[in-house]
N, C-alpha and C positions, 0 to 999 in steps of 0.2 A: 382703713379704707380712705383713699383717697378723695378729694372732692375737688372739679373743676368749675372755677366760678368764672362766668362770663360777665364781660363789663362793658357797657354801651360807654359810647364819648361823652354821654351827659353823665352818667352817676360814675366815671374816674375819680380813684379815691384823691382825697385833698393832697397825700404830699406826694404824690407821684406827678414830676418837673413837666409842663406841655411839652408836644413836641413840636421845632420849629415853625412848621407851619402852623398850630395850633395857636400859635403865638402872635405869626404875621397874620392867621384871621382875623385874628382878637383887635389886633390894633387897625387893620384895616377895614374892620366892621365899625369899631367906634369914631373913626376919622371921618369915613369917607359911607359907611351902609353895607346892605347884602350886596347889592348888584352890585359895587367896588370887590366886595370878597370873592365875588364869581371870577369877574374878570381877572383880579391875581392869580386866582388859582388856575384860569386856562394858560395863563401866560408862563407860570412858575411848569405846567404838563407841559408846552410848546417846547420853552428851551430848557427842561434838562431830559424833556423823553421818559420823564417818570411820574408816580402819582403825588399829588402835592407834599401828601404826609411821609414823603419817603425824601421829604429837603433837609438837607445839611446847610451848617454854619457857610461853608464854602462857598456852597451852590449859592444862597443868600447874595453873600457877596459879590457872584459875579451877576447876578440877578439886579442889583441895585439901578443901573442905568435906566436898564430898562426897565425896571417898576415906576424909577422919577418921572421918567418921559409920560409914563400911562396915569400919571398922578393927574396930569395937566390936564385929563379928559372928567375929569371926577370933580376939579372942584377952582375957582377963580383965587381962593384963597392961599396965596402963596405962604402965610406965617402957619397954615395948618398942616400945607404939602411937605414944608421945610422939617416939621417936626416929627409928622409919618419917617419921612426920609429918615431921618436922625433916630428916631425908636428902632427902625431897620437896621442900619446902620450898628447901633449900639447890641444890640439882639447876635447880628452878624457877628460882631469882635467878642461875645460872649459878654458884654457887661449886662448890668442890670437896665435893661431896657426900659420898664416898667417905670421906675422910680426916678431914670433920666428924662422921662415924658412926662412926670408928673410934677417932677420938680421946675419946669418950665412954665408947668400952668396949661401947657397944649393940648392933654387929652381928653378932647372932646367931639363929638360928632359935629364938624366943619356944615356950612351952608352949602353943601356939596350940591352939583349936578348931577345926578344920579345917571346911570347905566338903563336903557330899553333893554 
C-alpha cells in the first residue's frame, strides 16, 4: 500500500535544496523584511508572467537589473543593497550564495525603509 505524504513549505524535509525563489525570499526577507519580499515577488510575476516559485537560475539573471533598481526603494544603505545584489547574483551563477553573504559579514536585516 502505498502512502502519499503531503508537505507544507514549513515542515520541507531538511535536505531537500530551496527552490530559487525560496532562496531570493530568504535573502530578501533578511536584507530588506516582508514587505521587500512582496514587492520581489510581484516584480519576479510581472516580468517572467509566471508564479515566483516557478524562477530559474536564468530568469534570476535576467531579473538582476531590475531587482537593483527596486533595492534603492527598501533601503539608503548602499553597502547592504551591494550585498543583496551580490547574494543574487551569486545564487544566479549557481554558487554558494549563502556562504558568499556570510563571509562578507552582510547578512543582516539593513535599516531598511520598509514597503506600505
Amino acid at each position: 500500500m502505498s502512502q502519499t505524504m503531503t508537505i507544507s513549505r514549513r515542515t520541507k524535509p531538511s535536505m531537500s535544496k530551496p527552490s530559487v525563489y525560496e532562496q531570493v525570499a530568504r535573502f530578501t526577507h533578511e536584507y530588506f523584511g516582508a514587505d521587500a519580499t512582496h514587492y520581489v515577488a510581484r516584480l519576479i510575476e510581472i516580468h517572467t508572467r509566471k508564479q515566483p516559485e516557478m524562477l530559474s537560475k536564468a530568469e534570476l539573471m535576467s531579473l538582476l537589473d531590475w531587482i537593483k533598481s527596486a533595492v534603492s526603494f527598501f533601503t539608503e544603505d548602499k553597502r547592504a543593497a551591494d550585498a543583496y545584489i551580490v547574494a543574487l547574483y551569486n545564487l544566479a551563477e549557481d554558487s554558494n550564495a549563502a556562504s558568499s553573504a556570510k563571509t562578507s559579514g552582510c547578512l543582516h536585516r539593513s535599516s531598511a525603509t520598509h514597503l506600505s
